[in-house]
C-alpha positions in Angstrom: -80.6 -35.5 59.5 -78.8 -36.9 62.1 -76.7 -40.1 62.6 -77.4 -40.9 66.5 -76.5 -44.3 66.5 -72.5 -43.7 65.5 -70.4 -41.4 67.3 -68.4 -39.0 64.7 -64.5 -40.1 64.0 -61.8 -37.7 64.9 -62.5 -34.8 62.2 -65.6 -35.4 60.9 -68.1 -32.8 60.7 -71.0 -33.3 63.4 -73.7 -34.6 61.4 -75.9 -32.0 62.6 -74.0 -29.3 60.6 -76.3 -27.4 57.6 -73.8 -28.3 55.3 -72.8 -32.0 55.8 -75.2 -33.0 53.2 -74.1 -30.9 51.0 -70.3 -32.6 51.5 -71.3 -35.9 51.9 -73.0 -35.6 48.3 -70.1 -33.5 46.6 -67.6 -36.2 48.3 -69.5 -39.2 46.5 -69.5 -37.9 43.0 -65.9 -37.2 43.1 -65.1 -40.1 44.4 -66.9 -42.1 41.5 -65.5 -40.0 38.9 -61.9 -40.7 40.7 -62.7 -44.2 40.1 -63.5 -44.2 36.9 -60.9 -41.4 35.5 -58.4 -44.6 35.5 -60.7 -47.0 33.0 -60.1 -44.8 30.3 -56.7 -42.8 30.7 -54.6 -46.0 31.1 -56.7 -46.8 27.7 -55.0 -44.4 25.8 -51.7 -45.0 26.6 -51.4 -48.5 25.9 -49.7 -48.2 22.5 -47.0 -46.0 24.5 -46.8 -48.3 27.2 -46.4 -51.5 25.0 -44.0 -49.5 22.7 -42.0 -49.0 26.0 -41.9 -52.2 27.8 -42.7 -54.5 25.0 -45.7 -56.1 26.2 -47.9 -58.1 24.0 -51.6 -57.8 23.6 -52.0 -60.2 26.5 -50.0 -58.0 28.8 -51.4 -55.1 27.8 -55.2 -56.7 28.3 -53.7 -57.4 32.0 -53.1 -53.8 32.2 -56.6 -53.3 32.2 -58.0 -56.2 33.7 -55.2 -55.4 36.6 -57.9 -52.5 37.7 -61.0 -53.8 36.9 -60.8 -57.9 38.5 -59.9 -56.3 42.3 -62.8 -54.0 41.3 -65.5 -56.4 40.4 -64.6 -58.6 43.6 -64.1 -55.8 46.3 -67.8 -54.6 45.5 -69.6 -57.7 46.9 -68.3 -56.8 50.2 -68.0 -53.0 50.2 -71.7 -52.2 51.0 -71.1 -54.5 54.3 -67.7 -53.3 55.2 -69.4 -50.3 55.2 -72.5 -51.5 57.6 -69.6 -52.5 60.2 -67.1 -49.8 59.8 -69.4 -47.2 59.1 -69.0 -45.6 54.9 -66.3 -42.3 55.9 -63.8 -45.3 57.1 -64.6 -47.4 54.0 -64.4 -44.2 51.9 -61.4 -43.0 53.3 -59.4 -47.0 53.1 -61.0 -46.9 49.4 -59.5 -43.4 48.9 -55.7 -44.6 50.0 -55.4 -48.0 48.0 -56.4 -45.4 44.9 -53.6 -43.6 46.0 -51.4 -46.4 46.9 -52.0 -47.6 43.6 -51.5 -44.8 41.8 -48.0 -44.1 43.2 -47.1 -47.8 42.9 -47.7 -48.2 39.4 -46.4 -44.3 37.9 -43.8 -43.9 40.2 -43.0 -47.6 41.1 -42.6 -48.9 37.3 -40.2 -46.0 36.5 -38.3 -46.6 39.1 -37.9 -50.2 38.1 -38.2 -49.8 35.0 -36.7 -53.2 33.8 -40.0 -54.5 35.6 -42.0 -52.0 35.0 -45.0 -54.0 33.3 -45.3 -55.9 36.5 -45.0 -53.0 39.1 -47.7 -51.4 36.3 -50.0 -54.7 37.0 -49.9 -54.4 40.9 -50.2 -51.2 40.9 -53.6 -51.0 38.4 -54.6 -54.2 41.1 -54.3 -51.9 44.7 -56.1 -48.7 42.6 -58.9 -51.4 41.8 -59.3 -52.6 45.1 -59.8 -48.9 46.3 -62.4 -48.7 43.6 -64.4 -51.7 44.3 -64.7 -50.0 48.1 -66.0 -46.8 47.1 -68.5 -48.1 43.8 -70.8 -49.3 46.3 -69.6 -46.8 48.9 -70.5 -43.2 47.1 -74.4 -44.7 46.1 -74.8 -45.6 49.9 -73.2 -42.1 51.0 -75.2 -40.8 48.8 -78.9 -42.3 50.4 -77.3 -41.5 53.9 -77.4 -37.7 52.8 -80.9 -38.1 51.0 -82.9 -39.8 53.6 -86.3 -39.2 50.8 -86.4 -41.9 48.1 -87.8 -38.8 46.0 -85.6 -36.6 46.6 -82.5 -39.3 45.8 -83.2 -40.0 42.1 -81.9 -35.9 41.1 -78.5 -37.1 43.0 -78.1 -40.5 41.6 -78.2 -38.6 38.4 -75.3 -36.6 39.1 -73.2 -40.0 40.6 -74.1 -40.9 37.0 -72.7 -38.3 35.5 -69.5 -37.9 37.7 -69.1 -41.4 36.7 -69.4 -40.9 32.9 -67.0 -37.8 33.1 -64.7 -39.8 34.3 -65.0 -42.0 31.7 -64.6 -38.6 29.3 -61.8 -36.7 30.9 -59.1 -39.8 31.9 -58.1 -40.1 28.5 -57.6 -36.2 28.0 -55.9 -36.5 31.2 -54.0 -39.0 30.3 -53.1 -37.7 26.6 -52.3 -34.1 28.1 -49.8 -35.4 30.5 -48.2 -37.9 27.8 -47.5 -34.4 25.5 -45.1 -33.3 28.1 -44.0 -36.2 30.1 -43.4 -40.3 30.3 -46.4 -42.5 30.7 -45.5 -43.4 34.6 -46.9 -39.8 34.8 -50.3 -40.9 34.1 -51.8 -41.4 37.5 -50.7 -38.0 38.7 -54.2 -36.5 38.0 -56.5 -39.1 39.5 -53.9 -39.6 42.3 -53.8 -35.7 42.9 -57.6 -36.0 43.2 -57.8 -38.8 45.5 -55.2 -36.8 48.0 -58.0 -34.3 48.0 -61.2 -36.1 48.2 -59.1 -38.0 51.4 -58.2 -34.4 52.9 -61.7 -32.8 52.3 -63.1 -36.3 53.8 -61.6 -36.2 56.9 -62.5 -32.8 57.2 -65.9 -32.6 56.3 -67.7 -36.5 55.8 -69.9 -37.8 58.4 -69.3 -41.1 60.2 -72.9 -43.1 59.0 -74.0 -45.8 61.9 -73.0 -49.2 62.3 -76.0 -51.7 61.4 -76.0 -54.2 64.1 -76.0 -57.7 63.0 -74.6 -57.7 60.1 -71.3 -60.0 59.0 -69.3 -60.7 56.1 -69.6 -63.4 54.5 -65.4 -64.4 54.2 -65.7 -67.5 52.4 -68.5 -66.6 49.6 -65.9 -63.4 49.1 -62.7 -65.8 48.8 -64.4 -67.8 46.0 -66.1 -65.3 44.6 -62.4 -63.5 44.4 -61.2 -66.9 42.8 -63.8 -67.4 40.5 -63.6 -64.1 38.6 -59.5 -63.6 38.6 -59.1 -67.5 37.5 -61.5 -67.0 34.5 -60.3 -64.3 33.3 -56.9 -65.4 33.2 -57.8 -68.4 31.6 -59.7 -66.4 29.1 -56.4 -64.4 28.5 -54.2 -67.0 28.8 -56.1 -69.1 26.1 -55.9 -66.6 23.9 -52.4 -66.3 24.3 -50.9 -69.9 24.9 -53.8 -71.8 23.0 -57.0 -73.3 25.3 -55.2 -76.6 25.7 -52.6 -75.1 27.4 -51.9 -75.9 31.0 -52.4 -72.2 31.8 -55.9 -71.6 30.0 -56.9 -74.9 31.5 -56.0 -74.5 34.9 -57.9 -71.1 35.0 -60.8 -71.9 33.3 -61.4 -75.0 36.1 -60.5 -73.7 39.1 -62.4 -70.2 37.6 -65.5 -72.6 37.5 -64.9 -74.6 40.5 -64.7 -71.7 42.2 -68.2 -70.3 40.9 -69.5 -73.3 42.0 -68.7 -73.4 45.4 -69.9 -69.6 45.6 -73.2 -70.7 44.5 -73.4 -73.6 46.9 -72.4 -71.2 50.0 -74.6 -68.6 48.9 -77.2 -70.4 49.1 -76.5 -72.1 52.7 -75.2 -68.6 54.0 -77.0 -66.7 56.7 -75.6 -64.1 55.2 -75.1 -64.1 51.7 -73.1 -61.4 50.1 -75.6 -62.6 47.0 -79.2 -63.2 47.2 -79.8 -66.2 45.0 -83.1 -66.0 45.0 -83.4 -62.5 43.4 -82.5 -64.7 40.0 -86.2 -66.0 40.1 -87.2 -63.0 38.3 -86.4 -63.0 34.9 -86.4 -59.2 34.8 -83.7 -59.2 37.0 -81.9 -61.9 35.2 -82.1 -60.2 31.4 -80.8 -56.7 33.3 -78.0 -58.7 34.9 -77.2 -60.2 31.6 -77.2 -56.8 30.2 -75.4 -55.0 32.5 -72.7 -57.8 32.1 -72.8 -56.9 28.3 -73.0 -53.0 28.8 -69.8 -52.8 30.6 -68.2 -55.5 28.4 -68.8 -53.6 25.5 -68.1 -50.0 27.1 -64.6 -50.9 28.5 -63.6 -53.6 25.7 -64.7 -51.2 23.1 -62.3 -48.9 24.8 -59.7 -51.1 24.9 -59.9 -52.1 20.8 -60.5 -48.3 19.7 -57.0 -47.1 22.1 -55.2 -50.1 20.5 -56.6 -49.6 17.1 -56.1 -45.5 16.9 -52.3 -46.3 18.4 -51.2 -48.7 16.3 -53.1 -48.5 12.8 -54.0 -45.4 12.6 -50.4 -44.0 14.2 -52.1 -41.6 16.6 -50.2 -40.4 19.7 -52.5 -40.4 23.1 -54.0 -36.9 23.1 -55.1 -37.3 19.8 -56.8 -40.9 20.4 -58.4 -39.0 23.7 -59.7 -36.2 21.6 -61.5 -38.8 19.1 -62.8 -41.0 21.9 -64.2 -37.4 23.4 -66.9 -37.9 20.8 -68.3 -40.6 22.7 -67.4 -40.3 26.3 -68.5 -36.5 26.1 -71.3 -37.1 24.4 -72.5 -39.4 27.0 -72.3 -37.1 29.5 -73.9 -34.4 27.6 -77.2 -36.8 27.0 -77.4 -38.1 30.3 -80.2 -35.4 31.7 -82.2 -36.7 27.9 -81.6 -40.2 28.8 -83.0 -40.1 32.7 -85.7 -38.0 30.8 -86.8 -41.3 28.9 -86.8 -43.3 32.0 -89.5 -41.1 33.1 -91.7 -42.4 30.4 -90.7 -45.7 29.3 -90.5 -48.8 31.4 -86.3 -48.9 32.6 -86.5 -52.6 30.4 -87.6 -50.9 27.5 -84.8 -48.0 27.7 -82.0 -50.3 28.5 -83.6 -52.4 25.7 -82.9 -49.5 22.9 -79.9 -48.6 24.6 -78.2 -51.8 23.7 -79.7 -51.5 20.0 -78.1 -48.3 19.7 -74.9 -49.2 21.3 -74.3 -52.1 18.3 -75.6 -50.0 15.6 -72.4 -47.6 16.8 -70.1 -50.6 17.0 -71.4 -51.6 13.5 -70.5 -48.8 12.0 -67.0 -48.6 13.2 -65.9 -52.5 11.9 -65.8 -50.7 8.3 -62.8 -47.8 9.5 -59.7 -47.9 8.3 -56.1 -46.4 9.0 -57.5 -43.7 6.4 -60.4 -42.8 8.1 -60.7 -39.1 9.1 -61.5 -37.4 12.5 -65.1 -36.6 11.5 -66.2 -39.8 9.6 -64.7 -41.7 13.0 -66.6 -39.2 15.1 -70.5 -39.4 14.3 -69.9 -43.5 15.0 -68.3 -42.8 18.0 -71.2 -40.5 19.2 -73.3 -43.6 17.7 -71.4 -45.7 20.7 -71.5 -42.7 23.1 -75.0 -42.8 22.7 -75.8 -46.3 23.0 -73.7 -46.5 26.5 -75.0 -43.8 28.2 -78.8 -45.0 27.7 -77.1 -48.6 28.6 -75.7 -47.3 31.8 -78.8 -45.0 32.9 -81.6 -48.0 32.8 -79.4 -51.1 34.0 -79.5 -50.4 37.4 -83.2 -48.9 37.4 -84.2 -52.2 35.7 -82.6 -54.1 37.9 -84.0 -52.8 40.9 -87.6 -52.7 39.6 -87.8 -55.7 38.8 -87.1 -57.1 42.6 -89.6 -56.5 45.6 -88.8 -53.1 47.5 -87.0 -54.9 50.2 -84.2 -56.6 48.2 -83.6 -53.6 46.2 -80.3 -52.6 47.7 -78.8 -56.5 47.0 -79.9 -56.1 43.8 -78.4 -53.0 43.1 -75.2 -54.3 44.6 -75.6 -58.0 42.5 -76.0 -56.0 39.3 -72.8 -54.2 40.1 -70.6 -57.0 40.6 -72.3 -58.3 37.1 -71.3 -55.3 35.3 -67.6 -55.0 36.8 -67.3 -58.7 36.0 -68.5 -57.5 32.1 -66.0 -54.9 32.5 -63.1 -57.5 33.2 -64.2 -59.9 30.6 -64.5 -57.2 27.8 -60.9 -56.5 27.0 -59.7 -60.1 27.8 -62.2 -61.6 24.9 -62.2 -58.9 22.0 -58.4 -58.7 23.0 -58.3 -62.4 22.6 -60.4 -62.2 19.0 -58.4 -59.6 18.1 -54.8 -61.4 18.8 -56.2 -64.6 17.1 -57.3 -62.8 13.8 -53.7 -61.0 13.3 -52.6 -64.5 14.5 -54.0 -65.8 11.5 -52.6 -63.5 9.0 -55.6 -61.5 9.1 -54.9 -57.3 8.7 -55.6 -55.1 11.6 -58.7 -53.8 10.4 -59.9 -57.1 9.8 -59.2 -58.2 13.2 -60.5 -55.3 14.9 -63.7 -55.7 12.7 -64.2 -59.0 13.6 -63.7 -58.3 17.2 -66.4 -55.8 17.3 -68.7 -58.0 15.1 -68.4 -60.2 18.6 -69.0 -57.3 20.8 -72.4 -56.9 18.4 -73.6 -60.0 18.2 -73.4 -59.7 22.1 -75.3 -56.5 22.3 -77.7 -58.0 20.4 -78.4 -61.1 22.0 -78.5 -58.8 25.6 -81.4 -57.0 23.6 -83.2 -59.8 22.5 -83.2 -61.4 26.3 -84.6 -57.8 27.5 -87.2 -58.0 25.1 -88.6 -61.5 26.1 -87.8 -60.4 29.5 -90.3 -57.6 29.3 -93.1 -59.6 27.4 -92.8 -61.7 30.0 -93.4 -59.2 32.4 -96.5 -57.9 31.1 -97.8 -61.7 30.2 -100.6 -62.5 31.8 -98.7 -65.8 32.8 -95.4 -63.9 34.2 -94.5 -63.2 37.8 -95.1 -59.6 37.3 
């Protein structure tokens, strides 16, 4: 392999060297799991962190949605900042916001600690800008090492996996450094990790070439930026205020206005950061819709569980982190069994059962209670594990398949966003359902059950789309 067509930066391995590959491919998994470790460990501690600031549900919902808005956005744009600048710079920018982030919100917020929620929210927002860069960043590394499309699937496997251990270790992280410490100590661990994967980077990563002719598109970014921060605070603020309020109004319409002047510009771009046209196919379409579920279900099931084991069930981090071990480790124990069925079923079909088995886990938890041991929690949790894990293996498969060879990289990249954007959306509306049930004199469990019934019902519906979807592909009157 050799990368002619871009001279190395200042550091870099040549690209000729036996073991770049090797680096470049070791580089990308960390770098996923660094930007997922985050998701989950701030999770945990948000019954310590709204015990010590005060925040209410809605603040502690922005906690979360701090990260994953800047996250959802950046990702439209990464894969071409990355055709410009070439994937080591991108990785390497991607890499500093993390840590950037990381140091502004554990050491900013205890430094002022009187403003410490807010220092927490910027900081969650730089760390999720650095993610959105290296999402799209570690899967292109990643095909820049594996030149054969054969050869790529064994390493997209293990980017899966770095990303679902991530998921599984930031709240044991995150729990073991809240046994000894404050919560501002947190982000040590992923922070810690990003210094390294920066270090070994400029070391070791190959500079890939610049692709000539391609630009960003700045203004379907801006309002694609607009569209998904302004709906999601309106989502949160509606919840919060009431949706008459001027807040949940004025983010709900410019949220929309906003999506609608993306659409229009995508569509009269040269160069759209979104390929409308890849929407034709209802295949493509149902995965979207699912992966927009998937995520919204992983992270806001997350987000209800941390909440729920903190404050009903009185448990301190560690031992909410050891409980939600049950799924997160389970997914990425079945991760090699769940690429195995993609290998015999059609990707629709998998992400199809996947979503099935996701709400039957979420069903069974509406019916804990603050009484509910470790074990009886557990074998729902792996229920939920289960379900996410065979979610997040076929999305992106389906996805792709379902789109001529050509587009499959805007594809991959559209479904992305989609998910991210799922990702946002999941803790603002089951945090939203929850607050209006205990609003409404209903008990916790109540409200947390009838927050998940919403997350099921959505599961559900994602299924039944998949389902048409895929009748429709084998139809004699579909378009494939």
């Amino acid at each position: 392999m050799s990368f002619t067509t871009a001279s190395p930066q200042r550091g870099a391995t040549p690209a000729g060297h036996p073991d770049h590959a090797r680096a470049t491919i070791a580089l990308a998994i960390l770098g996923i799991f660094v930007t997922y470790v985050p998701i989950t460990a701030v999770s945990v501690a948000l019954t310590t962190i709204g015990t010590d600031t005060g925040a209410s549900t809605s603040g502690l919902q922005w906690v979360s949605d701090a990260y994953v808005i800047p996250m959802a956005a950046a990702v439209l744009s990464a894969g071409v900042f990355g055709d410009i600048h070439g994937r080591r710079r991108v990785y390497l920018v991607g890499m500093a916001l993390t840590i950037l982030g990381g140091v502004t919100a554990g050491l900013g917020s205890a430094i002022l600690d009187d403003r410490a929620l807010t220092v927490l929210w910027v900081g969650q927002a730089i760390a999720g800008l650095g993610a959105g860069l290296l999402i799209p960043t570690t899967l292109a590394l990643i095909a820049q090492a594996v030149p054969d499309f054969r050869s790529r699937g064994k390493f997209i496997g293990f980017w899966s996996m770095g990303l679902m251990a991530g998921l599984a270790l930031g709240p044991i992280f995150s729990g073991s450094v809240l046994e000894i410490g404050e919560w501002h100590w947190i982000y040590a661990p992923s922070t810690a990790l990003a210094v390294i994967a920066a270090v070994v980077a400029l070391r070791l990563l190959p500079e890939s070439p610049v692709v000539e002719g391609r630009r960003l598109d700045w203004s379907g970014q801006l309002t694609a930026t607009v569209a998904i921060a302004f709906s999601i605070f309106g989502i949160i603020e509606g919840g919060e205020q009431g949706w008459t309020s001027w807040q949940a109004l004025l983010g709900l319409i410019v949220g929309a206005v906003a999506l609608a002047a993306f659409l229009v510009i995508e569509r009269r771009s040269e160069a759209p950061l979104m390929d409308l046209e890849i929407f034709r196919s209802t295949s493509f379409s149902a995965a979207g819709f699912a992966g927009v579920i998937a995520m919204f279900s992983i992270v806001g099931g997350m987000f209800l569980l941390s909440l729920f084991l903190g404050f009903v069930q009185h448990l301190d981090a560690l031992e909410i982190a050891l409980r939600l071990l049950f799924a997160t480790g389970l997914g990425v124990a079945v991760g090699p069994l769940a690429a195995k069925l993609m290998q015999r079923f059609k990707s629709m079909h998998v992400l199809t059962l996947g979503l099935v088995i996701g709400a039957t886990g979420l069903y069974s938890l509406t019916s804990i209670t603050a009484d509910t041991g470790v074990w009886d929690l557990g074998w729902r949790l792996a229920i939920f594990g289960l379900g996410n894990t065979t979610m997040m293996t076929a999305v992106t498969t389906a996805a792709i398949n379902s789109v001529p060879i050509r587009k499959a990289g805007m594809a991959a990249a559209t479904n992305t966003v989609l998910r991210q954007y799922g990702g946002a959306l999941g803790p603002a509306i089951l945090g939203v359902v929850f607050s209006h049930q205990l609003a409404g004199g209903a008990t916790p469990e109540d409200s947390f059950a009838a927050a998940l019934i919403t997350n099921v019902a959505l599961l559900l519906v994602a299924a039944v789309v998949c389902v048409l979807a895929a009748r429709r592909e084998t139809h004699p009157g579909g378009t494939r």
